[in-house]
N, C-alpha and C positions, 0 to 999 in steps of 0.2 A: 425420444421421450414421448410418454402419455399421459392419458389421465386416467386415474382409478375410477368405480361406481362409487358414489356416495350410497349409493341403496344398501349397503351391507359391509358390516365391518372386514376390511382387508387387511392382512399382515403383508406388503411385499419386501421381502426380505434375500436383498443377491449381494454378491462380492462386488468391491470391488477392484480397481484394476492392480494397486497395491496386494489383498485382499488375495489375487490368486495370484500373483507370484512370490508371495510367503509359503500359502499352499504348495506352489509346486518344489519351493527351497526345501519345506520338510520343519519350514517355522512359524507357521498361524497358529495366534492365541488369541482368544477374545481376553481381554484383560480390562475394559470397559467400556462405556456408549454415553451417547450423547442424543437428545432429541432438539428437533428445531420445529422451525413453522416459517417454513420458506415462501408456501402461499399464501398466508394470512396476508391481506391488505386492510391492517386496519384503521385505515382512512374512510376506506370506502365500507367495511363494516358497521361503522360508527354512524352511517347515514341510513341504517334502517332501523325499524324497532322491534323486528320478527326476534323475539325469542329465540330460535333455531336459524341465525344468522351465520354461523359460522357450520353450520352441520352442513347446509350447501353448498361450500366450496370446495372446488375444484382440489382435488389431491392428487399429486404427481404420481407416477412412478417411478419405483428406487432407481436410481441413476447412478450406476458406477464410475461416472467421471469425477473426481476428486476434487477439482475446480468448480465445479457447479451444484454441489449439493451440500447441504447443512452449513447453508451461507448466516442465518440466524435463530443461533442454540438460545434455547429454552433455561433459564435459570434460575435458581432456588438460591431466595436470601435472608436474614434473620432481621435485617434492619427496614422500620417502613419510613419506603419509601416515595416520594409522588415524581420523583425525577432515576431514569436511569443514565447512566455517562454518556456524552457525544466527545463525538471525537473530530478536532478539527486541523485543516493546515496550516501550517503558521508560514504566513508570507507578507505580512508588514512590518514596514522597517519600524524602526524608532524604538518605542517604548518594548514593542513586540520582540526584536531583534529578529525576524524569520526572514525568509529566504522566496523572494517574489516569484513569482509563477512569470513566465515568458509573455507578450503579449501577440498585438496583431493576429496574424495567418497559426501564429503559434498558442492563440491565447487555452490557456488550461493545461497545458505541458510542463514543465521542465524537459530542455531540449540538452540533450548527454551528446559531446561532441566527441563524434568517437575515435579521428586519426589527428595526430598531431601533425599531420601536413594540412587538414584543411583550417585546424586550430592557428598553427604558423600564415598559412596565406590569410587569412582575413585578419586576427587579431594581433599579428607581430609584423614589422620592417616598417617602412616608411610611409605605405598608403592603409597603414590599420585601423581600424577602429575600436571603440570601447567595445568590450562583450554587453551584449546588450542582456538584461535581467535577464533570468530563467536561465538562461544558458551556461554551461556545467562544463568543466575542462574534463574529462570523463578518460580520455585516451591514456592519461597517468593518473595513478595513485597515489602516489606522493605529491603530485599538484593539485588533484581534488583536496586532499588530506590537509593541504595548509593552513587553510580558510576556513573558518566558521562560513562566510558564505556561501559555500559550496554545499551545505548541511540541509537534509529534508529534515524540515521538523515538524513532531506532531504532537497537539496535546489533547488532552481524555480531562474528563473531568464534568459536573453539573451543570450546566448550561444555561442558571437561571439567577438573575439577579435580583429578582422581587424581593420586595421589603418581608413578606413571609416566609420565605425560602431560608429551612436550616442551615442550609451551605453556603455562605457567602465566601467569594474569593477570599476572607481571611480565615476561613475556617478551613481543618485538614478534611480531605475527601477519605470516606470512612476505608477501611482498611480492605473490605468485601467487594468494593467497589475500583480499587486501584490496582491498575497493570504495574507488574514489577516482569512479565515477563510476555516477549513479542512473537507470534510464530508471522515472519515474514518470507512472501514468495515474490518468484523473478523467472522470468523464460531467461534459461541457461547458455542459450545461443546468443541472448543479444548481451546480457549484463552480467555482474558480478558485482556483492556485497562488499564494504571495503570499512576496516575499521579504522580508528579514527590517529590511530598512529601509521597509516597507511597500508597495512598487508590485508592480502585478501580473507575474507574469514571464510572458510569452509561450508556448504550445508549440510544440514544431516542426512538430505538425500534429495536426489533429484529422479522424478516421474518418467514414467514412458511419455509422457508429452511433451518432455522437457524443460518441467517445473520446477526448480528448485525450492526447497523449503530451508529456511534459514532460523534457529531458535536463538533469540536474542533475549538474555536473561542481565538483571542486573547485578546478578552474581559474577558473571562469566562476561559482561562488556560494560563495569560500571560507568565508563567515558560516556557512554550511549545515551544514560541516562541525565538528568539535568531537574537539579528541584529550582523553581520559580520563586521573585521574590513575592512577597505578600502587595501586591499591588494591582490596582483596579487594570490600569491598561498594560497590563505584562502580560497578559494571554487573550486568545478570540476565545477565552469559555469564557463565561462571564459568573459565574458562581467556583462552588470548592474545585481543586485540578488536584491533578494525579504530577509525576515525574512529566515533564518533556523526554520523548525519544525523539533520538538525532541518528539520521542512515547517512551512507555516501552512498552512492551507485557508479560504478567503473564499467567501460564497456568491456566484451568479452571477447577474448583472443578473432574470434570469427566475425567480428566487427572492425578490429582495430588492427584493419593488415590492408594489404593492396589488394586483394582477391576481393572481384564484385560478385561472388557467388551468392554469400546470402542475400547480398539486397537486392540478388534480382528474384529471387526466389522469394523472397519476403517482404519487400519494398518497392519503393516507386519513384519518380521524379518531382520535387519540386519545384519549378520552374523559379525565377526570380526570388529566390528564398536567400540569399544573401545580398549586400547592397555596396560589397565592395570585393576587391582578389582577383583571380585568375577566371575566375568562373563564379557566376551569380547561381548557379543550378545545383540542386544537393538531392542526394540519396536517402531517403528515409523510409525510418521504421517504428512505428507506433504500435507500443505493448503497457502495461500497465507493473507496478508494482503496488503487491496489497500486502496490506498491514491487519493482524488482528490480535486483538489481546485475550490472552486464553484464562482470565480470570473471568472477565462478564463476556466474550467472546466479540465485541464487540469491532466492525471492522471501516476498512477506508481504502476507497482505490484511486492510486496517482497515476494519471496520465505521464507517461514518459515516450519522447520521440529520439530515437536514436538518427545522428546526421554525418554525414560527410559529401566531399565536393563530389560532382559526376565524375 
């Protein structure tokens, strides 16, 4: 990656990695585009008062890796607005009903357990213990699938509660502004999408880097979705929301077998990372699963560590 001159206006314009292997199938169409402002930082924008603050910055070059570029699209809307949607993780219990993030050595994970030998030695027979928060029966689908607790949840929505603020948590978040459809990705080696009756869903395609992209629409997985009731402490937005979407994540065959090939290739040792079993010591692998809504494009990255015994 570089950077352009700002001294003169530049088109750079290259495929990407998609991009030429359409080309070389004999199927590339431009069919439409998309602008962002990936470098815009305007935090730090906002602390000068040059006129031509933004004509200075740094502009990348086009980047054909698909994961890193046009992180945040540019968008045209009818309705004025002084707030755009966030988007947050639902992980307190109670009123919230979401699903805690892991703590300690773990904290900011959801930890996906990915063989059910090291799920049975620690959590099952006579010396088990509770699963401690975060942590995710991940080795089956059908067990993931039982439990609303098992469920990543996310909500979108205005995130302001001021007594000025058109959108109060009882008002509907405008139509322009709410996701009804999710383009969700996963490295295809470690995980697997899992819908809410247990079978795998399908992507629509998986990258040469081995990205899965997964389009979760609430035409085509309405379980996924979840309207909220009208109440102050049922969501971490604090103004109008959108639907809650609800994921499972399952691990992927090449996790959830006895072969230590990927995680040595991929992963590392945790020392002391379990506190009871045959062995305190676990295999992991830390990847992300990102969520982005293709209405206001707005997105969100989960830490995910995938685990099993040494």
């Amino acid at each position: 990656m570089g950077f352009l001159t700002n001294q003169t206006t530049v088109i750079d314009a290259i495929l990407t990695d998609e991009g030429r292997r359409r080309i070389a199938a004999g199927t590339f169409e431009i069919a439409s585009f998309s602008l962002s402002d990936d470098e815009i930082v305007y935090s730090k924008a906002q602390q000068t008062s040059s006129t031509t603050k933004f004509y200075t910055t740094p502009v990348f070059e086009s980047i054909s890796e698909n994961t890193r570029s046009l992180k945040y699209k540019l968008l045209s809307m009818d309705g004025n607005y002084t707030h755009l949607t966030s988007t947050k993780l639902v992980t307190q219990l109670g009123a919230q009903n979401g699903t805690p993030q892991a703590s300690g050595n773990n904290t900011g994970y959801y930890v996906i357990i990915a063989t059910e030998t090291t799920y049975n030695d620690h959590y099952q027979g006579a010396t088990a213990v509770d699963v401690p928060a975060g942590f995710l029966p991940g080795y089956s689908k059908n067990l993931i699938s039982r439990t609303e607790d098992n469920y990543i949840k996310i909500d979108h929505g205005i995130n302001d509660s001021g007594q000025d603020s058109s959108f109060t948590y009882k008002d509907n978040l405008p139509a322009e502004l709410e996701e009804t459809q999710f383009m969700v990705k996963l490295d295809y080696r470690l995980g697997r999408l899992v819908a809410l009756d247990g079978t795998e869903i399908r992507p629509s395609f998986v990258d040469d880097d081995f990205i899965a992209t997964y389009m979760i629409t609430i035409n085509s997985f309405p379980d996924h979705f979840e309207t909220l009731v009208l109440e102050e402490a049922a969501s971490p937005i604090a103004g109008a929301r959108g639907k809650r979407m609800k994921l499972l994540v399952a691990a992927a065959p090449n996790v959830n077998s006895t072969s230590s090939a990927i995680w040595t290739d991929l992963g590392r040792t945790i020392n002391s990372f379990f506190s009871n079993g045959s062995t305190n010591n676990a295999k992991a692998i830390d990847t992300v699963l990102e969520v982005q809504g293709t209405t206001t494009s707005f997105n969100i990255t989960i830490p995910l560590r995938f685990v099993k015994n040494v």
